[in-house]
N, C-alpha and C positions, 0 to 999 in steps of 0.2 A: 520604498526603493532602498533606504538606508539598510532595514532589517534584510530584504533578500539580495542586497550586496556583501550583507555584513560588515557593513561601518559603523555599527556603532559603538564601537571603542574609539574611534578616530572621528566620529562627530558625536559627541556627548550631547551638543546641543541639539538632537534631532527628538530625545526626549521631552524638552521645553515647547519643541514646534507640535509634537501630541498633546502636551497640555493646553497650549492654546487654541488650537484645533479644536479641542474639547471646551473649552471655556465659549469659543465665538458660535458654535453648531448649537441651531436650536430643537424642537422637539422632535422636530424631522429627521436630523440628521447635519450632516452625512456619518457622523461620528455623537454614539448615544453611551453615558451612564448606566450601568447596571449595578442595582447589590447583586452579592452575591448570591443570596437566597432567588433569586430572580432568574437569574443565570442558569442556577440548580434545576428548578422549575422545566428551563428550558433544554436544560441537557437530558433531564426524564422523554421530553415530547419528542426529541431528537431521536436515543436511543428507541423509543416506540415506534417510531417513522422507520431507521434501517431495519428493526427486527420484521418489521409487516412488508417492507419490500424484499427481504431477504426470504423468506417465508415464499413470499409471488416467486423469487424465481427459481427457488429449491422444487416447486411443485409444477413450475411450467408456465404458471399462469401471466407470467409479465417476462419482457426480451430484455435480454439484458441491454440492448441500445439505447432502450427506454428506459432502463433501472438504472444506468450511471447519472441520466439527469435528477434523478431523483434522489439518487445520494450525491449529488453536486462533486462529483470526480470528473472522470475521463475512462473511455475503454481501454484505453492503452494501461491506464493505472491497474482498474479490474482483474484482467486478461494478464498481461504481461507481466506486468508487476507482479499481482500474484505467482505466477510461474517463475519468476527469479525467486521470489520470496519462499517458495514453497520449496525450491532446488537450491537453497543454502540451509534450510532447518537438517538437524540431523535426527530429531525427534520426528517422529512421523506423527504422533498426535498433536503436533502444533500445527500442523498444514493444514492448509484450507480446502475444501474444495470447489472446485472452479467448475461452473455448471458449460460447457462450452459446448457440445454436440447431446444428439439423442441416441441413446444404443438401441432404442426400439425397432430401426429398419436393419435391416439383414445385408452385409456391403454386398453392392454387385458390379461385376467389372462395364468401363463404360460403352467398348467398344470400338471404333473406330472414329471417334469424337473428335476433331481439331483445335474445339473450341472450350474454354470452358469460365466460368462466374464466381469468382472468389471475395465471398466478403470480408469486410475488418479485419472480424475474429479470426478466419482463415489465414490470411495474409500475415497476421501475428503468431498464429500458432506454429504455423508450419515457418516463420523464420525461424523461431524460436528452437526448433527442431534440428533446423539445416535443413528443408525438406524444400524451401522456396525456388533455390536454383536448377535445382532439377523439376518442377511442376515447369518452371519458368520456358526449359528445354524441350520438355514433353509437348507441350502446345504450341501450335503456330499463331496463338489469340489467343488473350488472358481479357476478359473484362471484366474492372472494375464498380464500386459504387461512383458516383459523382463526386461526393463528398468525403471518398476513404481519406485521400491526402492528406485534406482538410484536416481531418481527426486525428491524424496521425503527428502531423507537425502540431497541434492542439496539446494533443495530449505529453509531445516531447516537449513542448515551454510550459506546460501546467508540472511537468517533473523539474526542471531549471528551477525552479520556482521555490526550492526550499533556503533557507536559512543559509548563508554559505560559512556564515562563523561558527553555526553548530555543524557542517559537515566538518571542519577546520577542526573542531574540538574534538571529533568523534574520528580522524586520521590521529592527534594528537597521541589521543585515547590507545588506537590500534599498533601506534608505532611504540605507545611505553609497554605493553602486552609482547609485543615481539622481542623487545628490549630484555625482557625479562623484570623489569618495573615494579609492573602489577604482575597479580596470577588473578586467574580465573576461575571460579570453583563451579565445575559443572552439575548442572539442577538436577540429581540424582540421590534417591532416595537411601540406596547404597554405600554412598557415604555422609550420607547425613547421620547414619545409621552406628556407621563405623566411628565416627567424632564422638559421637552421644555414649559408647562405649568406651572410648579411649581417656574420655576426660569426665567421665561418671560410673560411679561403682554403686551399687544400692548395698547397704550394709543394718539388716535387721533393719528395715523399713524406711533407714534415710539414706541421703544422697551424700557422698562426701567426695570432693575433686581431686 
């Protein structure tokens, strides 16, 4: 609670209540000991575990309803998050892609339809678009899953849920950037290019600055 309020500069002693924590728990738990080497071990089987369900659902084979339990997120994270994440990159080879519909049916209009069945990922996509208030318009009956809510407020406190001192450091960070503070050097190859020209001459075989 201290870490995802971000107190702990202001209770220092919440690092002593971890060690004791640690000191009283025994093989069980609630709180265990690891070397590192151990830890390592377990971040190999970890990364094994997302690569084989990322795999399931690049190929179809597993829903991603089912694939966020399994990498112990949320849809909302998956789905949305990705789509913010991938709509602030300016690099297009850093985006992800987000397995969300199948292009194998052919769209066909619906008809004279009243009604219609919107799941999760629908309901996110098409917020995310601006497309929901008008679906919302279109129909006289929208029906839901049971459980979208559910998931939905889920998934909005599983995002709450970060660090608020490192969001606090990472505004800090954006406001000395605006500031003019820091500078930023953008991950391009073109001027890496141009640096290694500017401050390196080759002179019969050596390098001289």
């Amino acid at each position: 609670m201290v870490l995802e309020e971000g107190l702990e500069d202001k209770k220092p002693e919440a690092a002593a209540w971890f060690r004791h924590a640690l000191d009283v728990s025994g093989d069980d738990g609630p709180i265990k000991h690891f070397e590192l080497k151990e830890l390592l071990s377990e971040q190999l089987n970890w990364s094994k575990r997302t690569r084989r369900i990322n795999d399931a659902i690049v190929k179809g084979d597993l829903p991603l309803a089912f694939a966020v339990q399994g990498l112990r997120t949320t849809a909302v994270d998956v789905v949305l998050g990705n789509l913010v994440r991938n709509g602030a990159l300016t690099d297009p080879r850093k985006r992800l892609a987000v397995p969300l519909f199948s292009g194998r049916r052919t769209p066909s209009p619906f008809g004279g339809a009243s009604r219609i069945a919107l799941d999760v990922s629908t309901l996110m996509v098409a917020g995310y678009l601006g497309l929901l208030p008008r679906i919302l318009e279109a129909y006289t009956e929208i029906v839901i899953p049971a459980g979208a809510l559910h998931e939905l407020f889920e998934g909005r406190t599983h995002l709450r849920q970060f660090q608020k001192s490192r969001i606090k450091r990472a505004k800090q960070v954006q406001h000395a950037i605006a500031c003019g503070r820091l500078k930023v050097l953008p991950p391009s190859t073109t001027v890496r290019l141009k640096c290694e020209k500017k401050n390196f001459r080759t002179s019969r075989g050596k390098f001289a600055q």
